[in-house]
Biotite code that builds the C-alpha atoms (Angstrom):
import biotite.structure as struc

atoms = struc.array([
    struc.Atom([17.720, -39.056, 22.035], chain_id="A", res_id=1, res_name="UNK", atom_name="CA", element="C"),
    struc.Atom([16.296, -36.352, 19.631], chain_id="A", res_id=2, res_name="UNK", atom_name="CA", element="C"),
    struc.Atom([17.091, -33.150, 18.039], chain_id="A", res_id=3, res_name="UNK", atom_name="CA", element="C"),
    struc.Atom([14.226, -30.575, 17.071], chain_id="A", res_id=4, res_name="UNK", atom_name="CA", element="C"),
    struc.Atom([11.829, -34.089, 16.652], chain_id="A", res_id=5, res_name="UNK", atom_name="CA", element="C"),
    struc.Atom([14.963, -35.889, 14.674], chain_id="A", res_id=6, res_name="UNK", atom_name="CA", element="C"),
    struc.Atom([17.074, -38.612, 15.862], chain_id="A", res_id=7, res_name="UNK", atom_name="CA", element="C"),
    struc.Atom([20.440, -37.770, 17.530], chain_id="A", res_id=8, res_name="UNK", atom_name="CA", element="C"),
    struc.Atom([22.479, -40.564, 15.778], chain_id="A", res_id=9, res_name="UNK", atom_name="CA", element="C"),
    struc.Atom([22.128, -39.044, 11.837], chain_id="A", res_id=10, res_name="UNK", atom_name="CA", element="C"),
    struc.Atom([22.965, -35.473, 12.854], chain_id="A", res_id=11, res_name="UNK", atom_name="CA", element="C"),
    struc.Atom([25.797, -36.683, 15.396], chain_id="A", res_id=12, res_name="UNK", atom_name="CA", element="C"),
    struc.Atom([27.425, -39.565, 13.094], chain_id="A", res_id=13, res_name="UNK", atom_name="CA", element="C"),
    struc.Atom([28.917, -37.210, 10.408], chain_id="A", res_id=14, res_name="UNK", atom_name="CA", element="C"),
    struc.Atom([30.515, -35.323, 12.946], chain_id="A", res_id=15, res_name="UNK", atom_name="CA", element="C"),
    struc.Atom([32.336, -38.189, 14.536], chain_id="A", res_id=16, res_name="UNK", atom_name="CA", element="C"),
    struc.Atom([33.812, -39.997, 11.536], chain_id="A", res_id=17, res_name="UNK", atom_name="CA", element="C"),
    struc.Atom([35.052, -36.582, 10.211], chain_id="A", res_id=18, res_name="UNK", atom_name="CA", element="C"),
    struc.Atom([37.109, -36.073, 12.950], chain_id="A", res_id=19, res_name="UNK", atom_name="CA", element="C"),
    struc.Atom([38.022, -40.060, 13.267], chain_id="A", res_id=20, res_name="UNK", atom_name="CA", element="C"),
    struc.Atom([38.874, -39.479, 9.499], chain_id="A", res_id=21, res_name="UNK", atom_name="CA", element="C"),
    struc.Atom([41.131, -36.400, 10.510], chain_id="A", res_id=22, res_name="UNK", atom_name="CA", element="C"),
    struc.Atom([42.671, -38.086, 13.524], chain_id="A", res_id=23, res_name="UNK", atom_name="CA", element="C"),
    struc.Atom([43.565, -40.963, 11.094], chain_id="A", res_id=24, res_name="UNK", atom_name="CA", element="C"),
    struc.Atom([45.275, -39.054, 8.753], chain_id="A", res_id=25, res_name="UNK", atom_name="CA", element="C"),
    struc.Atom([47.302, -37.454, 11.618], chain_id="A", res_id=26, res_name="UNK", atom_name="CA", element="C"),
    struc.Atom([48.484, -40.825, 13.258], chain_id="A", res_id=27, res_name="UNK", atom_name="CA", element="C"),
    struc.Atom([49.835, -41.589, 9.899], chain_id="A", res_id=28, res_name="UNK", atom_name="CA", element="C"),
    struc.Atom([51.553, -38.517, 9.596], chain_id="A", res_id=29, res_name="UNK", atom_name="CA", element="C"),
    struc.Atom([52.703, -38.410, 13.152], chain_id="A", res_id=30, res_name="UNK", atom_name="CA", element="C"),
    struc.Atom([54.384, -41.989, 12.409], chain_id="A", res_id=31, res_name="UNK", atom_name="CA", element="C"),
    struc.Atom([55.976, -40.854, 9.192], chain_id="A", res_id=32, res_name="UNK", atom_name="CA", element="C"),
    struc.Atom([57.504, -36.994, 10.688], chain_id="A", res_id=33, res_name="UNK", atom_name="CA", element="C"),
    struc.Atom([58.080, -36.432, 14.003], chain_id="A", res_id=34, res_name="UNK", atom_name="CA", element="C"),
    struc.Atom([58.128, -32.640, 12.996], chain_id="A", res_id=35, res_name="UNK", atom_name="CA", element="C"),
    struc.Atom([54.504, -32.836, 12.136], chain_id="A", res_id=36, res_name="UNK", atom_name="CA", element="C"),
    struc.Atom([53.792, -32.898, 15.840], chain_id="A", res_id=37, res_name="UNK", atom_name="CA", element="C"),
    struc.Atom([55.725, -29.959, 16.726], chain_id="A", res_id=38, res_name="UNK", atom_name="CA", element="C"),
    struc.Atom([53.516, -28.299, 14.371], chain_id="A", res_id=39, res_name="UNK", atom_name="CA", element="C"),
    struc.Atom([50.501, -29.223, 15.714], chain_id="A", res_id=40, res_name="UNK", atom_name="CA", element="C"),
    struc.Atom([51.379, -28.259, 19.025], chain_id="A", res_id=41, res_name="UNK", atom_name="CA", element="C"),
    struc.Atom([48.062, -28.503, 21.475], chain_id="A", res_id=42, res_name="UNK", atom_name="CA", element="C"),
    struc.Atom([46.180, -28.986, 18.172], chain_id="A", res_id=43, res_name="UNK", atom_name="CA", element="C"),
    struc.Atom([46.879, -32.831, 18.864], chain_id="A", res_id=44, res_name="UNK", atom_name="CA", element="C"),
    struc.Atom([45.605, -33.283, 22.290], chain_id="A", res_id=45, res_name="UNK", atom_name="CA", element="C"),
    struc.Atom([42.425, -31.601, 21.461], chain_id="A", res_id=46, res_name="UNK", atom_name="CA", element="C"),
    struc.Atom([41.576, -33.334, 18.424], chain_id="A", res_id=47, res_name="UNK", atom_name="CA", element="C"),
    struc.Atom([42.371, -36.610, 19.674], chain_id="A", res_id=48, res_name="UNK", atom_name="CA", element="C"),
    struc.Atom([40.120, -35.954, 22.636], chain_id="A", res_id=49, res_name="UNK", atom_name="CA", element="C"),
    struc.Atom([37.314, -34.651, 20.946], chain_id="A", res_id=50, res_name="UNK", atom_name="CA", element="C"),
    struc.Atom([37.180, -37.206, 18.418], chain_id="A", res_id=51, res_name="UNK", atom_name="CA", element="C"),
    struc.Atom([37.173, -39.882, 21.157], chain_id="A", res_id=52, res_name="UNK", atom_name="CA", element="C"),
    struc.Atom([34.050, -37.903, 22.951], chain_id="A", res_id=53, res_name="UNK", atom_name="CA", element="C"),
    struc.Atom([32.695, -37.592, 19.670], chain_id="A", res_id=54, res_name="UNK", atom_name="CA", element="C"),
    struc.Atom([32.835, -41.345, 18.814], chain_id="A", res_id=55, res_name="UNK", atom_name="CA", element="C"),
    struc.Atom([31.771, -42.375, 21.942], chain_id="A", res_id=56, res_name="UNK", atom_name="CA", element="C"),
    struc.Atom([28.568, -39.986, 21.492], chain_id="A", res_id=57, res_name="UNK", atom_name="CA", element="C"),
    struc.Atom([28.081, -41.174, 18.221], chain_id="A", res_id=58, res_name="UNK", atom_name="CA", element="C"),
    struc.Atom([28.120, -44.821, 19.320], chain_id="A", res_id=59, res_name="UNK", atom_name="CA", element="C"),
    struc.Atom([25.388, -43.991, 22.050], chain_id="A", res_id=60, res_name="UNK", atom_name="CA", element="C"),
    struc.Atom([23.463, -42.384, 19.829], chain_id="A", res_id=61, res_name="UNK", atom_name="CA", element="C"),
    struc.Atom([23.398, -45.216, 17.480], chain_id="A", res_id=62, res_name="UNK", atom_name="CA", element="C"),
    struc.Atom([22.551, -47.238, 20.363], chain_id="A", res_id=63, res_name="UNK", atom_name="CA", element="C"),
    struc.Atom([19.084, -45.862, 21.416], chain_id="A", res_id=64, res_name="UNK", atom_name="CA", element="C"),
    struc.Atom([18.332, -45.530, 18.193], chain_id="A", res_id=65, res_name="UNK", atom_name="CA", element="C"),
    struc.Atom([19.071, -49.177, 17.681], chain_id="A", res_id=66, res_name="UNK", atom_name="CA", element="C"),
    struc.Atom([16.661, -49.836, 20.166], chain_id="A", res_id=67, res_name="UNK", atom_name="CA", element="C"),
    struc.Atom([13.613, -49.105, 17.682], chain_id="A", res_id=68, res_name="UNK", atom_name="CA", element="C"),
    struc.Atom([15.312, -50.906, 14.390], chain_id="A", res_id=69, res_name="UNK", atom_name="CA", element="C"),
    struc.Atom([14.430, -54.294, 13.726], chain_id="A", res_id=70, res_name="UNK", atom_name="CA", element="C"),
    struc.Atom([16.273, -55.072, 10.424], chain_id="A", res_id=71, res_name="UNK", atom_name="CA", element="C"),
    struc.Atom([18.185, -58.283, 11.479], chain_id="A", res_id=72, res_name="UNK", atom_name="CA", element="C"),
    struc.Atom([20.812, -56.561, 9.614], chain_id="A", res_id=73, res_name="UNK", atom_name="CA", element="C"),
    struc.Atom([21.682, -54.052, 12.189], chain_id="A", res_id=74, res_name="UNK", atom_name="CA", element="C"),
    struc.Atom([23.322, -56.150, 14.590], chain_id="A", res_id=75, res_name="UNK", atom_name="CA", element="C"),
    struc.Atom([26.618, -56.185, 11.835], chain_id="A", res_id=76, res_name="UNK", atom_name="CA", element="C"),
    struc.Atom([26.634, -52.357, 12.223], chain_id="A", res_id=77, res_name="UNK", atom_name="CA", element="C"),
    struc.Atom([26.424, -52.495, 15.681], chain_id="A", res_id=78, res_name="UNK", atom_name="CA", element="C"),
    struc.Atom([29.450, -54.869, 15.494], chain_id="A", res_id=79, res_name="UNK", atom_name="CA", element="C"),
    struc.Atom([31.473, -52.409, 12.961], chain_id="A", res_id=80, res_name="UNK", atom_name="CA", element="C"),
    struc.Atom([30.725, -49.769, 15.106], chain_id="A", res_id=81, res_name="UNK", atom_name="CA", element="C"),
    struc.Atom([32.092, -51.606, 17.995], chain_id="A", res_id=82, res_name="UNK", atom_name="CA", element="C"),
    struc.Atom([35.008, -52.025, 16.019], chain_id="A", res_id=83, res_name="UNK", atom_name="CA", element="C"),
    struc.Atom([35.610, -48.680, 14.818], chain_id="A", res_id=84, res_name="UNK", atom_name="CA", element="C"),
    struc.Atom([35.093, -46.998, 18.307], chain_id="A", res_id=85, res_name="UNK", atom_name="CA", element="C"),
    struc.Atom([37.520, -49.442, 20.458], chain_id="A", res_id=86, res_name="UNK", atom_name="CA", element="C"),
    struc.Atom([40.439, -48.717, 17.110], chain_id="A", res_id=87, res_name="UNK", atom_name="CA", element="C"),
    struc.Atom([39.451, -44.968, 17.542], chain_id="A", res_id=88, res_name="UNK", atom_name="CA", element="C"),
    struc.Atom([40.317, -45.257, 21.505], chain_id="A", res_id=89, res_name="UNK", atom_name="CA", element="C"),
    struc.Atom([43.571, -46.575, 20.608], chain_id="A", res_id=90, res_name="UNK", atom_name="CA", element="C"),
    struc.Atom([44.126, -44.358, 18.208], chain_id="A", res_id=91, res_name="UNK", atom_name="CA", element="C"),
    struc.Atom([43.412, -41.516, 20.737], chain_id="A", res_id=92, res_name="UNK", atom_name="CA", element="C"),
    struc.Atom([45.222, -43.293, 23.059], chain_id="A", res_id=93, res_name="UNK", atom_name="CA", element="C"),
    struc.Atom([48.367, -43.733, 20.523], chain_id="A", res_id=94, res_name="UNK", atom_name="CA", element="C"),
    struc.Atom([48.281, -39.988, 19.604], chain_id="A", res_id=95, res_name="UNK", atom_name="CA", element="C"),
    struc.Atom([48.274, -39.085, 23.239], chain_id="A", res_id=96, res_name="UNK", atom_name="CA", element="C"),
    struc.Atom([51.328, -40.484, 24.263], chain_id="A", res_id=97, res_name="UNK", atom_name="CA", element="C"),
    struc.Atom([52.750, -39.637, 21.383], chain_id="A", res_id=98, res_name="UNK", atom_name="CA", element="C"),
    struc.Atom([52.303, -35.304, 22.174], chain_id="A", res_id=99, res_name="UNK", atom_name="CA", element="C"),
    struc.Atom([53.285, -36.356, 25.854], chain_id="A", res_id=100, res_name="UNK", atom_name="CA", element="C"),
    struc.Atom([56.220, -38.408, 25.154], chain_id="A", res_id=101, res_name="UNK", atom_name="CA", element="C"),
    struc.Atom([57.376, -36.166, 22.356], chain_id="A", res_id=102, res_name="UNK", atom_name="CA", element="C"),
    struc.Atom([57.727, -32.603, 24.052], chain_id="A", res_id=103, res_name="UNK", atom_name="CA", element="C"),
    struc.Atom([59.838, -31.954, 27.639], chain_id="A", res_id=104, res_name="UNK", atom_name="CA", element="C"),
    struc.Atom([56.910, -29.056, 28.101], chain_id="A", res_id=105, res_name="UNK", atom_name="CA", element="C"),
    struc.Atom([53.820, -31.817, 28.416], chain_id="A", res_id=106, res_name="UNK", atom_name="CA", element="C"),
    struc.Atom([56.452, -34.741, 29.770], chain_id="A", res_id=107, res_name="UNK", atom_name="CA", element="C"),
    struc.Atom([54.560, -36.602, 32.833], chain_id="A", res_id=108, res_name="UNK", atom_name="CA", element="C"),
    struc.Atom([57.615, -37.459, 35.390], chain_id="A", res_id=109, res_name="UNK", atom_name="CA", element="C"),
    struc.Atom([56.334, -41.151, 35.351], chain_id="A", res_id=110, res_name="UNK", atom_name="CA", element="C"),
    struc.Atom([56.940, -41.281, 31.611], chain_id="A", res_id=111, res_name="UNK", atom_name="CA", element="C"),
    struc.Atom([59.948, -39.273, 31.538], chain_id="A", res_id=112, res_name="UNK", atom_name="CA", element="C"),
    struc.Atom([61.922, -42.663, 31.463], chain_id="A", res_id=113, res_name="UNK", atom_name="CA", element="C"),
    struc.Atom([60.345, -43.813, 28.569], chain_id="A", res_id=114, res_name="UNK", atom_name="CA", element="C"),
    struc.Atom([61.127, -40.432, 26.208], chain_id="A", res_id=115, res_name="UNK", atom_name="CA", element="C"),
    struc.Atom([64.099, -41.584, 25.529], chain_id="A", res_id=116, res_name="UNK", atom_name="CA", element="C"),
    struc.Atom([64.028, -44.802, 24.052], chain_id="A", res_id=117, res_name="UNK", atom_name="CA", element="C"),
    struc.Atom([64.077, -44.830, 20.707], chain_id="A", res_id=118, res_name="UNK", atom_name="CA", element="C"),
    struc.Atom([62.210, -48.149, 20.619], chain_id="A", res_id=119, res_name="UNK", atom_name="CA", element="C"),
    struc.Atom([59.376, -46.202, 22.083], chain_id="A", res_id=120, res_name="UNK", atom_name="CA", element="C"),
    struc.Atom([58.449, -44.108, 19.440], chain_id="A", res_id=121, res_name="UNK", atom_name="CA", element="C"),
    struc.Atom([59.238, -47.060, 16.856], chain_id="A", res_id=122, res_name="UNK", atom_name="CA", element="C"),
    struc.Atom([56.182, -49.010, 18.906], chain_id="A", res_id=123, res_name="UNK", atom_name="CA", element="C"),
    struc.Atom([54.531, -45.630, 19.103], chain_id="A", res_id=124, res_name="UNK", atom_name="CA", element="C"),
    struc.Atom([54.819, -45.406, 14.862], chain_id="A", res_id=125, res_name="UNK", atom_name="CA", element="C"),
    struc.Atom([53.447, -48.910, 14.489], chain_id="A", res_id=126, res_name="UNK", atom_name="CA", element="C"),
    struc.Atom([50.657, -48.466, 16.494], chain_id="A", res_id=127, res_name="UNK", atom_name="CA", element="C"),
    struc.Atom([49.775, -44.965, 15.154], chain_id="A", res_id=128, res_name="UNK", atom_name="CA", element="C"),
    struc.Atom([49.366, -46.871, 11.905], chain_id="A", res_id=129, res_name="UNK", atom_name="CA", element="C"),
    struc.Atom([47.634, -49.969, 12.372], chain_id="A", res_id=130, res_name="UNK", atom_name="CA", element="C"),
    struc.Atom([45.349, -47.556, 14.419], chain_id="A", res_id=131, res_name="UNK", atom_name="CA", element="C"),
    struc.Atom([44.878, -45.152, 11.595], chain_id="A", res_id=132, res_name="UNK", atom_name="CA", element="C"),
    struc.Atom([44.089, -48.274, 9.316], chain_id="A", res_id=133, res_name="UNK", atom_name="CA", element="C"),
    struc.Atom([41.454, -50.136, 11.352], chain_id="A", res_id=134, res_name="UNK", atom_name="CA", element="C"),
    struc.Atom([39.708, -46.439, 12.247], chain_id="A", res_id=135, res_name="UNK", atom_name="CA", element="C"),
    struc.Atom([39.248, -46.143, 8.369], chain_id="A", res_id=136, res_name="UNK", atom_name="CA", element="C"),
    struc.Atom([38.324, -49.409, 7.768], chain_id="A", res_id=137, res_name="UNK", atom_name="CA", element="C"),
    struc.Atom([35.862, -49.807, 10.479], chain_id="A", res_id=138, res_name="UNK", atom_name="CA", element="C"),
    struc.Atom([34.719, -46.759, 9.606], chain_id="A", res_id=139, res_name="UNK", atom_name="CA", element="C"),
    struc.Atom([34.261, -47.566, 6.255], chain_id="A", res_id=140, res_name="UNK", atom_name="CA", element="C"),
    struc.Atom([32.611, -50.548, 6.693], chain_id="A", res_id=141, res_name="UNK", atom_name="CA", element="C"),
    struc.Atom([30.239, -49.260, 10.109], chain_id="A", res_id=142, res_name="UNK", atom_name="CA", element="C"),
    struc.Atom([29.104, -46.339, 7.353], chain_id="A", res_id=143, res_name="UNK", atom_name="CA", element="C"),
    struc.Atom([28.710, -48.825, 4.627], chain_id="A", res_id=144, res_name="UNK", atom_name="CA", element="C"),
    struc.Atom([26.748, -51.058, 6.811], chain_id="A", res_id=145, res_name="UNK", atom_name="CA", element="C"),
    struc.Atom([24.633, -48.232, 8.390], chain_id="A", res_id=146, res_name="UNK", atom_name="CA", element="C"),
    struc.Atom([23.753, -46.496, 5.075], chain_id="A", res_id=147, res_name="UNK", atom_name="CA", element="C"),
    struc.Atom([22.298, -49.744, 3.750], chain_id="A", res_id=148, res_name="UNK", atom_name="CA", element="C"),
    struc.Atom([20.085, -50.499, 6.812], chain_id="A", res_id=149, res_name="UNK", atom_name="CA", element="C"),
    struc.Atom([18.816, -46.296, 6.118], chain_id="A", res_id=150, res_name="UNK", atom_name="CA", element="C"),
    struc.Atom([18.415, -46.633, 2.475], chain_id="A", res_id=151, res_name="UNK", atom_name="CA", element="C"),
    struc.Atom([17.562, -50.147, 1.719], chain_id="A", res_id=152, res_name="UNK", atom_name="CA", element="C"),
    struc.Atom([13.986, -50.395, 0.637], chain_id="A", res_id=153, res_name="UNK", atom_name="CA", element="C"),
])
């Protein structure tokens, strides 16, 4: 896939890990106030769906463009990225229930059972931050790994 004669994956990639940066950041600070999601309001949903489209483009961007590398050293960022999409679906997923389970307005009758468990939002917390820490860390290490393969001479 190309832009204007460029490939898709440079001018797409920055995009996606700024939001999956921003969505991290958020997770943690949805697990540590519960106020901070009142504040964001429909903010959340969007974000954490447009990061997760954004990853996922940014991932199958990468892809055909892996298709004409042939450093054996891709196939590492091809894992990280792996890694760092499949953390930022749980992380989308995480922050998700979290804006359902946390407001009557958005409650889904099927989870209206669960809203009220505190243990719920404790699991919720946990996974908002292990999710926020493996999205920055496989992010780290996919743009690590990806910058070397571009720059390496």
């Amino acid at each position: 896939m190309q832009v204007l004669g460029l490939p898709a994956h440079p001018l797409v990639v920055h995009f996606g890990v700024v939001l999956m940066v921003v969505l991290a950041f958020v997770g943690i600070a949805l697990a540590v106030s519960s106020r901070f999601s009142r504040w964001l309001g429909w903010g959340l949903p969007v974000l954490a769906v447009i990061t997760g489209v954004a990853a996922l483009l940014t991932k199958e961007t990468g892809e055909m463009l892996g298709k004409t590398v042939t450093d054996v050293n891709f196939h590492q960022h091809e894992k990280y990225a792996d890694a760092a999409v499949a953390s930022t679906g749980v992380l989308v997923i995480a922050c998700l229930l979290w804006w359902v389970l946390s407001s009557q307005a958005h409650r889904v009758s099927a989870l209206e059972s669960l809203a009220g468990k505190p243990w719920v939002f404790a699991v919720l917390r946990f996974v908002l931050i292990i999710g926020a820490l493996a999205v920055l860390v496989t992010g780290a290490l996919t743009g690590h790994t990806g910058a070397a393969l571009t720059w390496q001479q």
